[in-house]
C-alpha positions as CSV (number, residue, x, y, z in Angstrom):
1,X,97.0,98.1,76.6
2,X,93.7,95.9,76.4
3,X,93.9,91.9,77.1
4,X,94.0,91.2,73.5
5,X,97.4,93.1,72.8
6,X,98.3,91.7,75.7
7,X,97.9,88.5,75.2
8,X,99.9,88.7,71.8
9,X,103.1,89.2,73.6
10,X,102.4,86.0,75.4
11,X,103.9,82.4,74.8
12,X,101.0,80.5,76.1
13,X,103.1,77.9,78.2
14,X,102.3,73.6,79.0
15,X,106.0,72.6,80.3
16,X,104.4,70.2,83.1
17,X,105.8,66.7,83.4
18,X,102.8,65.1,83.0
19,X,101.0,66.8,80.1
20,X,99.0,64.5,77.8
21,X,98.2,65.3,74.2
22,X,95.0,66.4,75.1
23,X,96.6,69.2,77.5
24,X,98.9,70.2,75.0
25,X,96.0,70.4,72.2
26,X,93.8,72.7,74.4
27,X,96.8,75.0,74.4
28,X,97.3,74.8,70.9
29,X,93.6,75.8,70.2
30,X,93.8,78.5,72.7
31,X,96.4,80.1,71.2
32,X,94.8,79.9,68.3
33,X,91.8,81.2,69.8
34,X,93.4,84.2,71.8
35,X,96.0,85.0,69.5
36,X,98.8,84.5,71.2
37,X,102.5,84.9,69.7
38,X,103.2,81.5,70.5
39,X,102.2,77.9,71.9
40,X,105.7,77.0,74.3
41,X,105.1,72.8,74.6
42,X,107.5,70.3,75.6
43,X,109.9,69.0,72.3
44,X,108.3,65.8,72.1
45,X,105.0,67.2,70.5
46,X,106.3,69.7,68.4
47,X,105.8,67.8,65.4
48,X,102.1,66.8,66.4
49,X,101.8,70.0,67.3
50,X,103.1,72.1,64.1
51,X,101.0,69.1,62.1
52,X,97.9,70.2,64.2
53,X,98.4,74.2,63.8
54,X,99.2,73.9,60.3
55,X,100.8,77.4,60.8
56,X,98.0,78.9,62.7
57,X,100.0,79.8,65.3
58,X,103.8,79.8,66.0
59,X,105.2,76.7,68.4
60,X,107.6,77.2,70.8
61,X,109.9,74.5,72.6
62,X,112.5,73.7,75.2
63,X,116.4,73.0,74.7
64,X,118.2,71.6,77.7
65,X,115.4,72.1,79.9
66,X,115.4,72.7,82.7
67,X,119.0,72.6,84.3
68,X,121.0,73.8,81.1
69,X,124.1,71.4,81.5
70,X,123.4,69.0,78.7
71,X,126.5,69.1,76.7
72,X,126.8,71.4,73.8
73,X,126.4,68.4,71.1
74,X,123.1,67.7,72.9
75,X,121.6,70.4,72.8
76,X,122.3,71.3,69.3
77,X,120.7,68.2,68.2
78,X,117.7,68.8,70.5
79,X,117.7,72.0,68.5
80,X,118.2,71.1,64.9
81,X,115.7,68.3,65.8
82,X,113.1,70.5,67.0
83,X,113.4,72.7,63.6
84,X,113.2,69.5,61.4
85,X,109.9,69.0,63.7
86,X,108.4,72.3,63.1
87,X,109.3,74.1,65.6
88,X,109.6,78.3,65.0
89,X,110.9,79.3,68.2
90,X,113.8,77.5,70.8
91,X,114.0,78.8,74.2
92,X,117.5,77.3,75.4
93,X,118.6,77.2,78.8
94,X,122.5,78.3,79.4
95,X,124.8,76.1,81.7
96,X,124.4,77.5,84.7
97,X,127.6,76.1,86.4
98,X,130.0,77.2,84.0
99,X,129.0,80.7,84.4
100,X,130.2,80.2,87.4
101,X,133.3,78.8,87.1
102,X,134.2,81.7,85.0
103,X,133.9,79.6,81.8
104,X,132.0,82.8,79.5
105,X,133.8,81.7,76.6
106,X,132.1,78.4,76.5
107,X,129.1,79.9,77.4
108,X,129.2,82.2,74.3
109,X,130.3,79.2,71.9
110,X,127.7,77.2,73.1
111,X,124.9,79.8,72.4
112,X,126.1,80.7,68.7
113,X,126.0,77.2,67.7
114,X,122.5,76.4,69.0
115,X,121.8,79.5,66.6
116,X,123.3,78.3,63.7
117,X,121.3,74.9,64.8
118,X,118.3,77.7,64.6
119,X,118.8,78.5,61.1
120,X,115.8,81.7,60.8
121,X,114.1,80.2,63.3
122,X,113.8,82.8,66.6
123,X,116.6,81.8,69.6
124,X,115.5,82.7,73.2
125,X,118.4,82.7,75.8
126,X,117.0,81.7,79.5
127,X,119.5,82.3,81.5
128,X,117.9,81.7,85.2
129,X,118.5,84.7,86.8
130,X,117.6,83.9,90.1
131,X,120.6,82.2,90.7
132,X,122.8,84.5,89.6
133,X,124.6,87.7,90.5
134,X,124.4,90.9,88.9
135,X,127.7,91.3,87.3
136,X,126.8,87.7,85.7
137,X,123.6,88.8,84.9
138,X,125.3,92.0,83.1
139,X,128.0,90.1,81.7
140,X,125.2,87.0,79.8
141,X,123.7,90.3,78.6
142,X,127.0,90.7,76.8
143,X,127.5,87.1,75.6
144,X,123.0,86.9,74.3
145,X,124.2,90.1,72.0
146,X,127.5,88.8,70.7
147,X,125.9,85.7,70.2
148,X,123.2,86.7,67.6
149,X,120.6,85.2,69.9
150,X,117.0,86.8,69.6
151,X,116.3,87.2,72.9
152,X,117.6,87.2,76.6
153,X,114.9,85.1,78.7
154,X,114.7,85.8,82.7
155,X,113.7,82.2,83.9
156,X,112.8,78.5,83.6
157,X,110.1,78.9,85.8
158,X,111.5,75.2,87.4
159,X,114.0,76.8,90.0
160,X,113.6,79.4,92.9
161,X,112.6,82.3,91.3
162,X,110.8,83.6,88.1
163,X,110.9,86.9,86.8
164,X,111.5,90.4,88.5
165,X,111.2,93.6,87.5
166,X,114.6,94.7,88.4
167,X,116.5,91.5,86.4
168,X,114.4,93.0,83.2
169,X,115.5,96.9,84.1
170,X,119.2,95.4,84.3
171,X,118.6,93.7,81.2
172,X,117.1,96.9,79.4
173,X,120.5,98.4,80.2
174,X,123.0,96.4,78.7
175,X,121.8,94.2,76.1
176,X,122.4,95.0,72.3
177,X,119.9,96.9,70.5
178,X,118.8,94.2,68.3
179,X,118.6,91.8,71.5
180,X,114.8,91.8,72.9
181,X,113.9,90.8,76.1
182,X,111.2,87.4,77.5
183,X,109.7,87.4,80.7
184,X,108.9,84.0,82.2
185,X,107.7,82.6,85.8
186,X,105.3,84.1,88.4
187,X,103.8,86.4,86.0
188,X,99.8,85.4,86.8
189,X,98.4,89.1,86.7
190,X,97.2,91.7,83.8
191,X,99.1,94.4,86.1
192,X,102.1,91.9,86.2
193,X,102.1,91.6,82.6
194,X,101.3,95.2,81.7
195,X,104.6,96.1,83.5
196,X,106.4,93.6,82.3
197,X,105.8,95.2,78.7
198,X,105.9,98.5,80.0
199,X,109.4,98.0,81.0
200,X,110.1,96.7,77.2
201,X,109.5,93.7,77.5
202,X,109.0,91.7,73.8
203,X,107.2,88.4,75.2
204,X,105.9,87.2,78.6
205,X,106.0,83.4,79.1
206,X,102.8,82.4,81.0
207,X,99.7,80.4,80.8
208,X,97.9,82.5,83.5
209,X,96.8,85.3,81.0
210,X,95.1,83.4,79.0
211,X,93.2,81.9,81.7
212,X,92.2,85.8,83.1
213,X,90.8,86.6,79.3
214,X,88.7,82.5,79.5
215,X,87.3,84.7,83.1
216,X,86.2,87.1,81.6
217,X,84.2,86.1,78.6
């Protein structure tokens, strides 16, 4: 797979504090540039952002980011809010602590009424692997594909850990078939990202790749 196909699998990511509309532009007009799948910008320039794209490419943003335990009402507003702004794509973050305290159920409730907050837009599910255990890991897999949600999403990219190859393999295994799979945090190589796909991965959530394919021109 060449950097261009590559790059089309990526959601070219600004999530930094302290972005600036001029940071966020220059990712917008890279991803227009390099083709990217999406631009993944904090929810208070989607609406500048979409207005600037004018469809060129898709824009991504952030519900209950990064720590997940917003209540439910919250984040369904941030959500519908985002889609009256333009946004084509949510990535949500789950609530961490109530998976475990056992609380799946709410878990699962929570996640099928940020989609129906969605509408047709795309729903990624990050569900921060790194701090949890397999059989939670396993048993999200369950409540992403009961849910409706689009896609099961490794990490924030904000806590201890990013992606791994093992947390997508695990994924691969027990998610539903219509359930597709986003790699986010640490991924900063082509050979990172090319195995990231290889293992069936859908989308990869990085800025670094578009910064290789700016090298190499």
């Amino acid at each position: 797979m060449n950097i261009g196909e590559i790059l089309s699998h990526c959601d070219h990511t600004l999530l930094a504090v302290d972005a600036g509309w001029e940071d966020i532009r220059r990712i917008c007009d890279e991803g227009v540039k390099y083709k990217t799948a999406s631009v993944c910008i904090p929810a208070c320039y989607v609406k500048q952002a979409a207005e600037y794209l004018n469809g060129k490419t898709a824009v991504c943003t952030v519900i209950g980011f990064p720590n997940g335990y917003s209540t439910t009402a919250a984040k369904v507003f941030e959500a519908k809010n985002a889609v009256e702004n333009g946004a084509d794509e949510i990535d949500m973050v789950i609530n961490v602590g109530w998976v475990k305290s056992g609380r799946y159920g709410d878990v699962l409730d929570e996640i099928k009424q940020i989609k129906a907050a969605c509408g047709d837009k795309i729903l990624k599910v990050i569900i921060e692997a790194c701090l949890l255990t397999d059989d939670e890991k396993i048993e999200l897999c369950r409540m992403v594909t009961q849910a409706g949600a689009d896609f099961i999403k490794t990490s924030t990219g904000f806590s201890k850990g990013g992606a791994t190859k093992e947390d997508i393999a695990l994924f691969a295994k027990h998610i539903g078939p219509k359930v597709k799979m986003k790699a986010a945090g640490g991924i900063r190589t082509i050979e990172d990202a090319q195995a990231y796909l290889d293992l069936g991965c859908e989308r990869l959530g990085t800025s670094a790749i578009v910064k290789l394919a700016k090298e190499l021109e």
